[in-house]
OpenMM code with the backbone's topology and positions (N, CA, C; nanometers):
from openmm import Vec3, app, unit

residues = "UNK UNK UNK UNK UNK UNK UNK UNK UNK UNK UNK UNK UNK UNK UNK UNK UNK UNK UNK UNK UNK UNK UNK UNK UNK UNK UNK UNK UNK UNK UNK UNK UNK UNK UNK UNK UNK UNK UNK UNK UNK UNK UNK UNK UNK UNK UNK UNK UNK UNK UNK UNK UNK UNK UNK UNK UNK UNK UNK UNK UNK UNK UNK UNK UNK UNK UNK UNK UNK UNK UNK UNK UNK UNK UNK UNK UNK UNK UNK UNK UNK UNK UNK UNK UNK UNK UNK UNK UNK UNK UNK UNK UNK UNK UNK UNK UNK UNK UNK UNK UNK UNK UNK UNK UNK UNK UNK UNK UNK UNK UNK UNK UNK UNK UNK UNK UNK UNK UNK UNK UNK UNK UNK UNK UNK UNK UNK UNK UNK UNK UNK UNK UNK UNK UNK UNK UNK UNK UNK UNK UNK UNK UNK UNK UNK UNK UNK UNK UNK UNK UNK UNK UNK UNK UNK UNK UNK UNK UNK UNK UNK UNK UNK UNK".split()
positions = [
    Vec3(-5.0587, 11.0856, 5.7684),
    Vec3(-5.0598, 11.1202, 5.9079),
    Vec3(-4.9322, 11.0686, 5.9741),
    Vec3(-4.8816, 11.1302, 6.0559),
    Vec3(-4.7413, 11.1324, 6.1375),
    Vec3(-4.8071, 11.0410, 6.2398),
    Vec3(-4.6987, 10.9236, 6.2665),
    Vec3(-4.7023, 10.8121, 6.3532),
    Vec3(-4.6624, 10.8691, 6.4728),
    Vec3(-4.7285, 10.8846, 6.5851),
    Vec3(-4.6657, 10.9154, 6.7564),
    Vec3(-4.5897, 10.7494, 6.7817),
    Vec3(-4.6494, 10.6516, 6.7830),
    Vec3(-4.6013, 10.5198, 6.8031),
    Vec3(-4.6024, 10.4241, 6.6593),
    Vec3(-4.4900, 10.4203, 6.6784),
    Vec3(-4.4219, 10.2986, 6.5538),
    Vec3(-4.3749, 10.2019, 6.5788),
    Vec3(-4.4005, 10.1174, 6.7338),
    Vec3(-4.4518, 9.9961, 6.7530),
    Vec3(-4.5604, 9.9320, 6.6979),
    Vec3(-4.5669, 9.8441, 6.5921),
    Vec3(-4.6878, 9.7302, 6.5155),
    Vec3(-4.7760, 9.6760, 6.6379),
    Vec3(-4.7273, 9.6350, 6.8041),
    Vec3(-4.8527, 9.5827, 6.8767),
    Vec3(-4.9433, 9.7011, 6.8840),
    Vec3(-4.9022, 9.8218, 6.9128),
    Vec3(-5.0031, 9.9484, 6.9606),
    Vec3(-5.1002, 9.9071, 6.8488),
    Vec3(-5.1039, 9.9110, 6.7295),
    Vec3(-5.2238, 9.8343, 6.6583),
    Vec3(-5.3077, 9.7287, 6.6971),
    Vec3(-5.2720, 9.6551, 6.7615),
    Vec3(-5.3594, 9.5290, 6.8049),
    Vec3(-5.3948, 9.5315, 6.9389),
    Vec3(-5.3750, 9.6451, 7.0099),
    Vec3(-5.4545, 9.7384, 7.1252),
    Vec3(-5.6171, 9.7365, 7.0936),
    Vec3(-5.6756, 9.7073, 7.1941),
    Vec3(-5.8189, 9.7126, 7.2062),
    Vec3(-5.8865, 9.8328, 7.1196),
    Vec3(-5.8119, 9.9406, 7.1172),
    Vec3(-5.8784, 10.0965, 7.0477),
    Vec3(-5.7862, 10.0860, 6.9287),
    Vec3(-5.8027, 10.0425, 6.8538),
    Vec3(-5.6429, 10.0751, 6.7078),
    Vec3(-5.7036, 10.2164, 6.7152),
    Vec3(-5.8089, 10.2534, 6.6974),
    Vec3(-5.8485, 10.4221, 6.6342),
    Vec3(-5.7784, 10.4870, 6.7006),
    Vec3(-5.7043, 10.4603, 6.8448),
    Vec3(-5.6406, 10.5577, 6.9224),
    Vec3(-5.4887, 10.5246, 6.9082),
    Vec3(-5.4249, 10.4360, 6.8314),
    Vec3(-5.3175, 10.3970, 6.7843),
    Vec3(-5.1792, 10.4874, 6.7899),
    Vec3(-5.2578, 10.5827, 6.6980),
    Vec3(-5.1630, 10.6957, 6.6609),
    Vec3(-5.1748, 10.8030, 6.7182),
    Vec3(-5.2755, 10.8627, 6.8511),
    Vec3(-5.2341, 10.9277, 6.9519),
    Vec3(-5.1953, 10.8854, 7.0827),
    Vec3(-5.1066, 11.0072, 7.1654),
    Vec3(-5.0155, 10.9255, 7.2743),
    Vec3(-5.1779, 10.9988, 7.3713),
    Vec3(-5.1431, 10.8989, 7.5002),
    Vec3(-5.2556, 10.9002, 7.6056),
    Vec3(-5.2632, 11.0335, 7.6815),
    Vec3(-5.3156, 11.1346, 7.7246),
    Vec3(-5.3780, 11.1947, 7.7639),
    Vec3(-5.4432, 11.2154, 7.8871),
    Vec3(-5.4122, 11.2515, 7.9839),
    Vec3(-5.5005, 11.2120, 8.1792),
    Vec3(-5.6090, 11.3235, 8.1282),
    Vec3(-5.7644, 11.2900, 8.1828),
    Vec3(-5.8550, 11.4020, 8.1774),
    Vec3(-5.8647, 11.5119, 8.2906),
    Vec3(-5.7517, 11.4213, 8.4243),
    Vec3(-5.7260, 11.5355, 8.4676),
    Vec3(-5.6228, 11.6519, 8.5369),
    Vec3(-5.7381, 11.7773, 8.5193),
    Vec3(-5.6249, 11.8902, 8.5122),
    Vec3(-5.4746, 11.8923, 8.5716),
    Vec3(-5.3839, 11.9126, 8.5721),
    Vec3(-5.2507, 11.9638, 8.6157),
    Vec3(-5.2907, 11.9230, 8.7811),
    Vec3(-5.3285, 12.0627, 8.8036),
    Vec3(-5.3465, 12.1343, 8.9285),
    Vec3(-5.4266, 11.9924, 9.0108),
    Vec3(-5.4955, 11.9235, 8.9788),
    Vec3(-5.5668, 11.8626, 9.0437),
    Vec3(-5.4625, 11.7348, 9.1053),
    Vec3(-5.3707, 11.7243, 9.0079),
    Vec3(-5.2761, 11.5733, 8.9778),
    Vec3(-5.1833, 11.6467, 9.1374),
    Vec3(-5.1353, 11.8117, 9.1043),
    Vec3(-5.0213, 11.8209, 9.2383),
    Vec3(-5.0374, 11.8368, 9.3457),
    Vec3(-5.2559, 11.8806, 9.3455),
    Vec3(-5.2586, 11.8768, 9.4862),
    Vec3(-5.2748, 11.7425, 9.5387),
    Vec3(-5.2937, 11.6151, 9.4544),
    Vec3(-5.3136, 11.5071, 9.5345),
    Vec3(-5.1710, 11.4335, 9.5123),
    Vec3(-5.0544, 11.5222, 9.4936),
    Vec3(-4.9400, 11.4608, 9.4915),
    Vec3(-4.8638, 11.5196, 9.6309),
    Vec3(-4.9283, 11.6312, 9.6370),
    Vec3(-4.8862, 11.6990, 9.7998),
    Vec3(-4.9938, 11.6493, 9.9121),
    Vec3(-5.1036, 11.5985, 9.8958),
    Vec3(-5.1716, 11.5590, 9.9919),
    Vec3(-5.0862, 11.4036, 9.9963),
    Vec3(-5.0714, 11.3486, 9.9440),
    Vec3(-5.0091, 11.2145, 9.9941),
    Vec3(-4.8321, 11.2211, 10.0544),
    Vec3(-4.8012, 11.2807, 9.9983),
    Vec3(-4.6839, 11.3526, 10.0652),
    Vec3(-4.6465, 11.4383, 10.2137),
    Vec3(-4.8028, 11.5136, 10.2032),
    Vec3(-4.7993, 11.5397, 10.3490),
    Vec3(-4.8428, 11.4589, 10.4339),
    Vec3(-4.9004, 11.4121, 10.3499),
    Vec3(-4.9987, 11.2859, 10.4649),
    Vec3(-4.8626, 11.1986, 10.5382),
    Vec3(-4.7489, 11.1319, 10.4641),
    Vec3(-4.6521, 11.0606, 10.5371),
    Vec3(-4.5798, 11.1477, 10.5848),
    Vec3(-4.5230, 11.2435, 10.5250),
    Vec3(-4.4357, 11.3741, 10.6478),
    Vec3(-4.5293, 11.3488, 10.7816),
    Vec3(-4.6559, 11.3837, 10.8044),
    Vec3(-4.7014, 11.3892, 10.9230),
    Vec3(-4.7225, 11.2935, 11.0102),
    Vec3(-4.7335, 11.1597, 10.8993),
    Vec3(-4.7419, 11.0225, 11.0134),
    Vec3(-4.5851, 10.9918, 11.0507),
    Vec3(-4.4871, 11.0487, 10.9863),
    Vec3(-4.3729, 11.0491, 11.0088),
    Vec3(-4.3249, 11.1236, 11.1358),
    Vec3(-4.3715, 11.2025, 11.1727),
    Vec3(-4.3563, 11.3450, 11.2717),
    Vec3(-4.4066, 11.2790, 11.3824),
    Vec3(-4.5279, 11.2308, 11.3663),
    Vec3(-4.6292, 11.1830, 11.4726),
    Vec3(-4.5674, 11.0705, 11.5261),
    Vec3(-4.4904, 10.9233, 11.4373),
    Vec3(-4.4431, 10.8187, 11.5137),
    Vec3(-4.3025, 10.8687, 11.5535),
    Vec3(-4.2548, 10.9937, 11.6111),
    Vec3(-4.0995, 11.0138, 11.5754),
    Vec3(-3.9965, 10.9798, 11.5262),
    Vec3(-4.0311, 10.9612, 11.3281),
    Vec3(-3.9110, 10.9142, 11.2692),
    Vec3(-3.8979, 11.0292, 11.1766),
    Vec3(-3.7786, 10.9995, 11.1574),
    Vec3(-3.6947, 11.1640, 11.1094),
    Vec3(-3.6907, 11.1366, 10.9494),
    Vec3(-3.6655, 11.0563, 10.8915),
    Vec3(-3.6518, 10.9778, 10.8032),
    Vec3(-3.7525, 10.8291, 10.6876),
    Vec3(-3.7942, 10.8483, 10.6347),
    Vec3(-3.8699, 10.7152, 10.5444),
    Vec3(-3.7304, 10.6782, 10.4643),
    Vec3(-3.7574, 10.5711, 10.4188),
    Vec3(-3.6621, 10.4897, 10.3210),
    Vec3(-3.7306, 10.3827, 10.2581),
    Vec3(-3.8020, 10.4174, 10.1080),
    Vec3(-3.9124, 10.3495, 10.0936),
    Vec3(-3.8063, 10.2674, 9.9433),
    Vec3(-3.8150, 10.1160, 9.9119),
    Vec3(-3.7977, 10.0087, 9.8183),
    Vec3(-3.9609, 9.9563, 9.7604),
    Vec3(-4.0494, 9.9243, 9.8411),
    Vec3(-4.1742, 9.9078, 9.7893),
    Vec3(-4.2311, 10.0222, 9.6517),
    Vec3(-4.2374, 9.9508, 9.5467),
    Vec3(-4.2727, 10.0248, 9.4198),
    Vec3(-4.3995, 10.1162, 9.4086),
    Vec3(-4.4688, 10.0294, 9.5207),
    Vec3(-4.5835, 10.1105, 9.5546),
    Vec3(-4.6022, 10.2320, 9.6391),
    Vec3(-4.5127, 10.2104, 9.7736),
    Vec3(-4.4999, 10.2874, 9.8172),
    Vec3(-4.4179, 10.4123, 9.7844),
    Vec3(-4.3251, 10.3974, 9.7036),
    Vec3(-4.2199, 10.5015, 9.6217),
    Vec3(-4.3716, 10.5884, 9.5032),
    Vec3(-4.4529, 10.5001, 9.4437),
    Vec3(-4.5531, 10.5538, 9.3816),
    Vec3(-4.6592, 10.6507, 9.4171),
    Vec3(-4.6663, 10.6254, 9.5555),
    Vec3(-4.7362, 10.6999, 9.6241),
    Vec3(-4.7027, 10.7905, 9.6639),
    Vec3(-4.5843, 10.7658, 9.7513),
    Vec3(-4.5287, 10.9102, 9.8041),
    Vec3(-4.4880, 11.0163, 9.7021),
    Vec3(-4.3783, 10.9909, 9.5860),
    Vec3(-4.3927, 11.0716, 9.4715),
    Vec3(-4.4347, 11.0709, 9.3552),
    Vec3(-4.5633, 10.9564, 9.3082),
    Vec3(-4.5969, 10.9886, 9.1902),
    Vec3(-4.5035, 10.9480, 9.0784),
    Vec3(-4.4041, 10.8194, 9.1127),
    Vec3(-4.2995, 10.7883, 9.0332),
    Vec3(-4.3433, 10.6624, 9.0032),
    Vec3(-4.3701, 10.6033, 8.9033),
    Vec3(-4.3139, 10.4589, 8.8497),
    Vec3(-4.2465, 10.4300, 8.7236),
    Vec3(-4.1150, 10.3231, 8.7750),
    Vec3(-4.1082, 10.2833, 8.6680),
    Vec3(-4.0519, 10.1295, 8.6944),
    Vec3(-4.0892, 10.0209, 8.6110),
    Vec3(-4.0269, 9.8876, 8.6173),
    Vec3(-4.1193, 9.8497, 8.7673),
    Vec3(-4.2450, 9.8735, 8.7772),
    Vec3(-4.2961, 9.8471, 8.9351),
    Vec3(-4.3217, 9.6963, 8.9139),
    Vec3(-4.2883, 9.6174, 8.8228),
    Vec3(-4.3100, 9.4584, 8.8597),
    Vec3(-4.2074, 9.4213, 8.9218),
    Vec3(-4.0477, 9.4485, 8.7909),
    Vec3(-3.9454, 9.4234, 8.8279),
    Vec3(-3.8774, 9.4586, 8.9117),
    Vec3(-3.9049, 9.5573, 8.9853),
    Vec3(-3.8828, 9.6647, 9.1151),
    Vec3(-3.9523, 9.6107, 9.2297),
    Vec3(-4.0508, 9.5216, 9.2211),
    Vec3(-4.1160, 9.4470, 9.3118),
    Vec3(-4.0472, 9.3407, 9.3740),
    Vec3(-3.9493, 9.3064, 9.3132),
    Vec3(-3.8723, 9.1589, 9.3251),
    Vec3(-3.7121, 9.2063, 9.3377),
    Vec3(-3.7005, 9.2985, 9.2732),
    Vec3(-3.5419, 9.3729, 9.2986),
    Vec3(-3.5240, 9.5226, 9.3170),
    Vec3(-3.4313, 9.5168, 9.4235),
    Vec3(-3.4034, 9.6556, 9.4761),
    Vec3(-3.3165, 9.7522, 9.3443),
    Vec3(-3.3710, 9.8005, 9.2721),
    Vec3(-3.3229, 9.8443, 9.1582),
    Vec3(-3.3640, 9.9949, 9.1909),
    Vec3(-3.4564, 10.0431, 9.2831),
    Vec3(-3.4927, 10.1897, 9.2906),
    Vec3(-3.4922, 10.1728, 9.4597),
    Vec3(-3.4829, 10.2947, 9.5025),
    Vec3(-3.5619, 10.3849, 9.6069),
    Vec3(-3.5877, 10.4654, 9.6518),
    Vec3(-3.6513, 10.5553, 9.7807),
    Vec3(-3.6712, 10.6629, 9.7694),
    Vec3(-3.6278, 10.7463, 9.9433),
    Vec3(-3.5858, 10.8309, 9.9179),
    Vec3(-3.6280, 10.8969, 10.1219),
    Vec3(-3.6281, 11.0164, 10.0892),
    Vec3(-3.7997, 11.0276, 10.1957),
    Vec3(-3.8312, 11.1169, 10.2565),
    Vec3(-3.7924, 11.1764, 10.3740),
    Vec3(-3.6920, 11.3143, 10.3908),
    Vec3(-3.6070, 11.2976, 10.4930),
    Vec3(-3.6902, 11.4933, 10.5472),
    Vec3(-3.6713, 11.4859, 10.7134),
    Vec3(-3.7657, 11.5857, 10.8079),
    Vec3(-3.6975, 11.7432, 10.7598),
    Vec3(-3.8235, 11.7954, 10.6723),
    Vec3(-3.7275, 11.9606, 10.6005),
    Vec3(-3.6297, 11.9838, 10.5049),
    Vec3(-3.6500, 11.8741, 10.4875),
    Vec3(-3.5481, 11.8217, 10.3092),
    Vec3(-3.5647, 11.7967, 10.2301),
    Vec3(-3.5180, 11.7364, 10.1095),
    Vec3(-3.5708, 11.7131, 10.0054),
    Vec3(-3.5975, 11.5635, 10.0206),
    Vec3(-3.6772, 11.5309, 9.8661),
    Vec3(-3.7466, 11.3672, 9.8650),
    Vec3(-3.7038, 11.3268, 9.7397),
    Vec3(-3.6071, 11.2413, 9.7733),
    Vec3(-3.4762, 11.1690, 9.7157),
    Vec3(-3.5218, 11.0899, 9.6221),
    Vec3(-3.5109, 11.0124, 9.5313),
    Vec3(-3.5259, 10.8974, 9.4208),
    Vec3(-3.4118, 10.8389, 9.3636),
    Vec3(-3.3509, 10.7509, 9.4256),
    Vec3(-3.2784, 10.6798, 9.3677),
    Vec3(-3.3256, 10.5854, 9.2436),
    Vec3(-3.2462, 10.6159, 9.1207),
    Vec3(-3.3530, 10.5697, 9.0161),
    Vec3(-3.2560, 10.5050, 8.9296),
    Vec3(-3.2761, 10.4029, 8.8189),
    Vec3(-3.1791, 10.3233, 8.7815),
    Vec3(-3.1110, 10.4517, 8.6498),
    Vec3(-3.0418, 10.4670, 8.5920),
    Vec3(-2.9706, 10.5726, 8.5018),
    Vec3(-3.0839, 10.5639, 8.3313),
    Vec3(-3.1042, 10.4776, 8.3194),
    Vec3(-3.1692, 10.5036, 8.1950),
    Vec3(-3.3170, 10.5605, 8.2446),
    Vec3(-3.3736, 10.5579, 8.3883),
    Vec3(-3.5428, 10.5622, 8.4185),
    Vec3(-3.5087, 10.7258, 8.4652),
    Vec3(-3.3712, 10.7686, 8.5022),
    Vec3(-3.3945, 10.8827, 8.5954),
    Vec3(-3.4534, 11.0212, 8.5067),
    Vec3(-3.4421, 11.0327, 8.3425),
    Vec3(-3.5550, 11.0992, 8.2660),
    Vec3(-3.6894, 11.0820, 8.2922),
    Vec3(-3.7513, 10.9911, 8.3798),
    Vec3(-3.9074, 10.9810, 8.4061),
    Vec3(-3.9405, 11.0369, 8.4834),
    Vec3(-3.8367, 11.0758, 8.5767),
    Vec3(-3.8893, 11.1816, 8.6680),
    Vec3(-3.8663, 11.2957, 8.6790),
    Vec3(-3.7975, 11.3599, 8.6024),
    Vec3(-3.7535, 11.5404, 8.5573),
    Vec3(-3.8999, 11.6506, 8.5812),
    Vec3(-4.0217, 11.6113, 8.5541),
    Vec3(-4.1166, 11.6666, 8.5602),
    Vec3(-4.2063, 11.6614, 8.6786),
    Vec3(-4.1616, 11.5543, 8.7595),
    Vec3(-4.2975, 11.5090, 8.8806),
    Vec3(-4.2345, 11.6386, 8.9986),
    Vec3(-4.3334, 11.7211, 9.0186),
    Vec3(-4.2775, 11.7972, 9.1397),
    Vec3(-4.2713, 11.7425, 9.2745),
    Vec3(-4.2846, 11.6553, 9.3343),
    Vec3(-4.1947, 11.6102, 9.4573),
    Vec3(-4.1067, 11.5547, 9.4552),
    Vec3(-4.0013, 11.5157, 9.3329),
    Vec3(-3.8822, 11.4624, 9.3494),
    Vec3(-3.8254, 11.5599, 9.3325),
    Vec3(-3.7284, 11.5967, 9.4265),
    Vec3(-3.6544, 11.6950, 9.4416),
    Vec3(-3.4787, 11.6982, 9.3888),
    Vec3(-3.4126, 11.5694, 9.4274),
    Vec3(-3.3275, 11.4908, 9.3840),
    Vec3(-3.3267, 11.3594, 9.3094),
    Vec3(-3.2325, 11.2923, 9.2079),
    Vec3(-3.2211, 11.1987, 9.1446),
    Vec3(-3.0528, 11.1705, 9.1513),
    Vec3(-3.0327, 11.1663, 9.2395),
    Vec3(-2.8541, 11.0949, 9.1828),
    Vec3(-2.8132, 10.9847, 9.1459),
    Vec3(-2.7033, 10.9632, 9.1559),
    Vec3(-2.6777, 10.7926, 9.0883),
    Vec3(-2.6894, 10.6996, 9.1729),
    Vec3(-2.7269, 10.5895, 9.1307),
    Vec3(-2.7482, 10.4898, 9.2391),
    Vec3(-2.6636, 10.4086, 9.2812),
    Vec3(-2.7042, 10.3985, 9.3839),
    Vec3(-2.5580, 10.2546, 9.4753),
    Vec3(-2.6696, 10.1633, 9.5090),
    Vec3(-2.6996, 10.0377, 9.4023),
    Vec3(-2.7318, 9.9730, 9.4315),
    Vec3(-2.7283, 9.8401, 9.5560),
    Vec3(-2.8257, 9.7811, 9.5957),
    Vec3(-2.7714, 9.6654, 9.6735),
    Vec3(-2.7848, 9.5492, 9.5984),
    Vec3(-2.8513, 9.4946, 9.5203),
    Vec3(-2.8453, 9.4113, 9.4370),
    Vec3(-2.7582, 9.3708, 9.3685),
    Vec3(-2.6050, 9.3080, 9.4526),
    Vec3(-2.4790, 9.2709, 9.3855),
    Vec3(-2.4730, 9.1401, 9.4318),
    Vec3(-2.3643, 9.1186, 9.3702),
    Vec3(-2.3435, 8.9489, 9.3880),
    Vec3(-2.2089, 8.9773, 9.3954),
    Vec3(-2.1229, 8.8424, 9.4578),
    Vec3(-1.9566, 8.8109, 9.4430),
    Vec3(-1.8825, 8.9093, 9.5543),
    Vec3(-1.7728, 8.9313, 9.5337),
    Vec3(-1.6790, 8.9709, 9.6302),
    Vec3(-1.7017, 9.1303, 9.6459),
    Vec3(-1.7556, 9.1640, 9.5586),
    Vec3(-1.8350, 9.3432, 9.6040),
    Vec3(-1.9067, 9.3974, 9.6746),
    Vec3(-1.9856, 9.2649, 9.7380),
    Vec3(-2.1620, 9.3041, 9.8196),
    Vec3(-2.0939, 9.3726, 9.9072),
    Vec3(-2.0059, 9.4038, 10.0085),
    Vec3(-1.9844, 9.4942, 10.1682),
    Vec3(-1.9126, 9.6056, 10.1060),
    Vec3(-1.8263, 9.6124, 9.9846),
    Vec3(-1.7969, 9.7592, 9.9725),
    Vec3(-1.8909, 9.8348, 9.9317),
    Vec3(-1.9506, 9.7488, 9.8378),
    Vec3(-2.1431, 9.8399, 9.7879),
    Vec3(-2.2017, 9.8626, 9.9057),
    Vec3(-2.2619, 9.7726, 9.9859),
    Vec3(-2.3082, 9.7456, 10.1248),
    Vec3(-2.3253, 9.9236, 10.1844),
    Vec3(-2.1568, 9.9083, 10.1791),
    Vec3(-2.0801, 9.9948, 10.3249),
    Vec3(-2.1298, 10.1444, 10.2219),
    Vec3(-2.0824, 10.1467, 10.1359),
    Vec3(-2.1139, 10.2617, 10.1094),
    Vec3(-2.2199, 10.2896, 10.0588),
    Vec3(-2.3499, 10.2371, 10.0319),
    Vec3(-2.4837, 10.2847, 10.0199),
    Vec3(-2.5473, 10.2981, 10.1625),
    Vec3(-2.4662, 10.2200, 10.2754),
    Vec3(-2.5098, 10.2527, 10.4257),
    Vec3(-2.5082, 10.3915, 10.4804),
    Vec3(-2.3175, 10.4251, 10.4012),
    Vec3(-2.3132, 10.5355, 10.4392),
    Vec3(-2.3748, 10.6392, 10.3803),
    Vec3(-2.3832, 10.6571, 10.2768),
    Vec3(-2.5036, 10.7548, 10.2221),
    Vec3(-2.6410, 10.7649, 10.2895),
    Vec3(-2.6909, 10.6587, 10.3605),
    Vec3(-2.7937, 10.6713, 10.3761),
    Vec3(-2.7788, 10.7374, 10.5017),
    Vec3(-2.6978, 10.7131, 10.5812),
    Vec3(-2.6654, 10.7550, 10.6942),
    Vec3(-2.6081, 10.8954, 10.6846),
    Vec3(-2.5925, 10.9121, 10.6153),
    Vec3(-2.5026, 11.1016, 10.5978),
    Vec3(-2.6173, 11.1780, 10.5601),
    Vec3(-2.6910, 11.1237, 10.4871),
    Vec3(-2.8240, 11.2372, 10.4658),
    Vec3(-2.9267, 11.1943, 10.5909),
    Vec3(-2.9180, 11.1137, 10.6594),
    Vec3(-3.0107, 11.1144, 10.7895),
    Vec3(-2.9530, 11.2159, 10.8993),
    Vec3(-2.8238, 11.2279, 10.9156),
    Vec3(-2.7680, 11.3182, 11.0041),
    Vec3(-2.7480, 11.4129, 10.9250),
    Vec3(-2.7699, 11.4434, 10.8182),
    Vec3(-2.7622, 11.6052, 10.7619),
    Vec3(-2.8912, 11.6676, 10.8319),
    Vec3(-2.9804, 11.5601, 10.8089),
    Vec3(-3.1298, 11.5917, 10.7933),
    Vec3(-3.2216, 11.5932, 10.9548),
    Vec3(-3.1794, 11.5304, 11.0162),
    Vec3(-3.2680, 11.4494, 11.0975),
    Vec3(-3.2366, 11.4957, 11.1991),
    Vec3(-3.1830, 11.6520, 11.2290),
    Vec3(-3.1881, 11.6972, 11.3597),
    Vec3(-3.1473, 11.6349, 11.4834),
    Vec3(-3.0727, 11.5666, 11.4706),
    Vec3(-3.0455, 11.4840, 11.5734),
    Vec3(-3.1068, 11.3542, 11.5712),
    Vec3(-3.2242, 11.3139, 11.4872),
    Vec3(-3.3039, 11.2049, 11.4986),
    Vec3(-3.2599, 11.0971, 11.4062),
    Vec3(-3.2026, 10.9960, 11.4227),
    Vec3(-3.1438, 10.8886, 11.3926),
    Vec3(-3.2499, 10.7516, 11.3307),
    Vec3(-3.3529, 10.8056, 11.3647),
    Vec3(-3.4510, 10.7381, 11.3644),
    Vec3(-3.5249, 10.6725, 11.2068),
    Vec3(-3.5000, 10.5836, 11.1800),
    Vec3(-3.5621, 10.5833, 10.9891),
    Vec3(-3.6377, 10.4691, 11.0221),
    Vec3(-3.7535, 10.4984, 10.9304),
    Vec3(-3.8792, 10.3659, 10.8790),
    Vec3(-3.7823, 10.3151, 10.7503),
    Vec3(-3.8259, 10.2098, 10.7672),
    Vec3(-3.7869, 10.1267, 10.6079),
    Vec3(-3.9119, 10.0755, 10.6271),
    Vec3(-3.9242, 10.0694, 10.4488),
    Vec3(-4.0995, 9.9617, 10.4010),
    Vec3(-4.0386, 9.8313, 10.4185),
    Vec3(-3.9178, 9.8337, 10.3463),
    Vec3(-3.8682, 9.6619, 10.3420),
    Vec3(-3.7205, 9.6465, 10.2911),
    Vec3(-3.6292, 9.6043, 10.3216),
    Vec3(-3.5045, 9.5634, 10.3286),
    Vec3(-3.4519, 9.4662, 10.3571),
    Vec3(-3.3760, 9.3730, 10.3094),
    Vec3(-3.2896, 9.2275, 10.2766),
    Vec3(-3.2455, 9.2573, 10.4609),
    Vec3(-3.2162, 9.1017, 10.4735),
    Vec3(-3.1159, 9.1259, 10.5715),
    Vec3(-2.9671, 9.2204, 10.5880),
    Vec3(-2.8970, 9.1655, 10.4814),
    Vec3(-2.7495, 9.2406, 10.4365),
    Vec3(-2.7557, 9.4408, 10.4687),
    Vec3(-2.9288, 9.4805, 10.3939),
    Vec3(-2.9232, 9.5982, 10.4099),
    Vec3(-2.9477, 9.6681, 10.4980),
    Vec3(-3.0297, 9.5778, 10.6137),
    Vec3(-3.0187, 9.6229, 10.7758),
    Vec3(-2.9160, 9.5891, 10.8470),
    Vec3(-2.8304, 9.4844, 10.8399),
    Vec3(-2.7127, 9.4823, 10.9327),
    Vec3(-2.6180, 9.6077, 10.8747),
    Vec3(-2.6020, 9.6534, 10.7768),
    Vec3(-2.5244, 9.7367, 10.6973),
    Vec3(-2.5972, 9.8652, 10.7553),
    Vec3(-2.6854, 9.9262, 10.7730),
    Vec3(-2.7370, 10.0212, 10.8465),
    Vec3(-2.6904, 10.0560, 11.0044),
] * unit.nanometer
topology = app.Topology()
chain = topology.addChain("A")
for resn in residues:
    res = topology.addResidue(resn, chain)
    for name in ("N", "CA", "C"):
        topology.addAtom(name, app.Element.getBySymbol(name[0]), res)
């Protein structure tokens, strides 16, 4: 029999009998995208409703929710290594680290994946990184945002709100 996993712990997994097949959701497709668009609309609309034009989500959880993305959600808990915006009639962005951005090719609400400009630098680089992940963020809010200037953040360092 052909090995799916040829990692030795997957053996010492609670089920070995299930060892050598990969996991399986019981449910359907269709069921997974409508509750990937109901949570999606659900923040577009609380978005609309508090007048912000813009989300800008770092919380692993909250990036999970809105698109159905995880990856590294411990280490992503503690470092800004991903994020995401939901921007008013646009697409829903994922900034994702370069080896994770294959995990999301298939989830239909990520619409974009580009490269990331992290903030998580150290030494004499932090304000040119800074400045220009500000400005990105800021060029797709005024592409997007109709005039509305307005962005939620879940959570951001000091450095990345004065830089805003």
């Amino acid at each position: 029999m052909k090995t799916v996993f040829r990692h030795q712990q997957k053996r010492t997994f609670l089920n070995a009998e299930s060892a050598d097949r990969p996991l399986i959701s019981p449910l359907p497709h269709e069921v997974l995208d409508r509750a990937r668009a109901y949570r999606l609309g659900r923040l577009r609309m609380e978005k609309e409703r508090s007048d912000v034009s813009t989300l800008l989500l770092y919380d692993p959880i909250n990036i999970r929710y809105a698109l159905d993305s995880s990856n590294m959600q411990v280490f992503s808990e503690h470092n800004p290594i991903r994020y995401a915006m939901i921007l008013p009639g646009g697409p829903a962005i994922l900034w994702e680290i370069r080896k994770g951005a294959h995990l999301n090719k298939d989830l239909p609400l990520v619409d974009e994946v580009p490269g990331l400009e992290l903030l998580d630098v150290h030494g004499d680089k932090v304000s040119v990184r800074l400045d220009r992940w500000a400005d990105e963020i800021a060029e797709l809010v005024r592409e997007y945002g109709g005039g509305n200037m307005r962005t939620a953040i879940d959570r951001l360092d000091g450095l990345g709100v004065f830089a805003l």
